[in-house]
N, C-alpha and C positions, 0 to 999 in steps of 0.2 A: 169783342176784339176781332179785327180783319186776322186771316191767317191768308196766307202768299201761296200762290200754287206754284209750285217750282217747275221751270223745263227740263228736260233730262240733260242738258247740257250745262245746267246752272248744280246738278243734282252731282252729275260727273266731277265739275269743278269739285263741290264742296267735299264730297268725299277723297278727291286725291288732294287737298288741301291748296288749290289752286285760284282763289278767288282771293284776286290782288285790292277787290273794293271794297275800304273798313267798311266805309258806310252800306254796303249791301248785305255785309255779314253782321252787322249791329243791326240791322233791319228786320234782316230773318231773324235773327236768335230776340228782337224785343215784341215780335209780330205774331210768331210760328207760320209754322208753314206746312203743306201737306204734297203729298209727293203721288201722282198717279203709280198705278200697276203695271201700267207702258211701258213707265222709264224704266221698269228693271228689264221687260223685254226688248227694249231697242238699247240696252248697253251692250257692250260685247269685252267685259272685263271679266278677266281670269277670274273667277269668282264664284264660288258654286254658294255664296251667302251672303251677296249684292240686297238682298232685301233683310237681313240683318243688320248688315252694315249701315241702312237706311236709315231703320226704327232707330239702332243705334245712337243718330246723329239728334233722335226727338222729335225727329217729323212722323204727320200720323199720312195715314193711306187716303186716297181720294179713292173713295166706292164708286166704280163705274155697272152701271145695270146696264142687261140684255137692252132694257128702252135703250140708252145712249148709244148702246153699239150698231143696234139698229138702222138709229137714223144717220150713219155712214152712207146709207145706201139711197137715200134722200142727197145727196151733194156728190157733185160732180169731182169726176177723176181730174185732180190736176198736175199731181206726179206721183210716181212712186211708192214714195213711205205717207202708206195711211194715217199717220199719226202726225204728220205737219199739216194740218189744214186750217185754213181761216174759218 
């Protein structure tokens, strides 16, 4: 089974109940899906249990290793938030 890797703005939506698209919530909930350790650090919601609330929803964690973080520093700076990059 494919499981969906969520963005932290799709992650955002779901948790404030904001995702107007059936078909993307029948998607996630028939797929799964797994949520990086990012998205809890790039939200900024009152929330001292944002990665509760996560597991909560059924999605699992996407394992990011030292290797991955790494090769950040292989790819060029193209703004900002390190964690938007192509």
């Amino acid at each position: 089974m494919m499981r969906l890797l969520l963005d932290t703005c799709i992650v955002y939506d779901w948790l404030m109940g904001e995702i107007a698209d059936r078909q993307c919530v029948e998607r996630v909930q028939a797929e799964g899906a797994i949520v990086s350790s990012v998205s809890v650090w790039e939200m900024a919601l009152p929330s001292a249990h944002i990665a509760e609330e996560i597991e909560a929803q059924g999605f699992q964690w996407l394992n990011i290793t030292p290797y991955h973080a790494q090769t950040v520093l292989e790819r060029g700076v193209y703004h900002k938030n390190p964690f938007d990059r192509c």
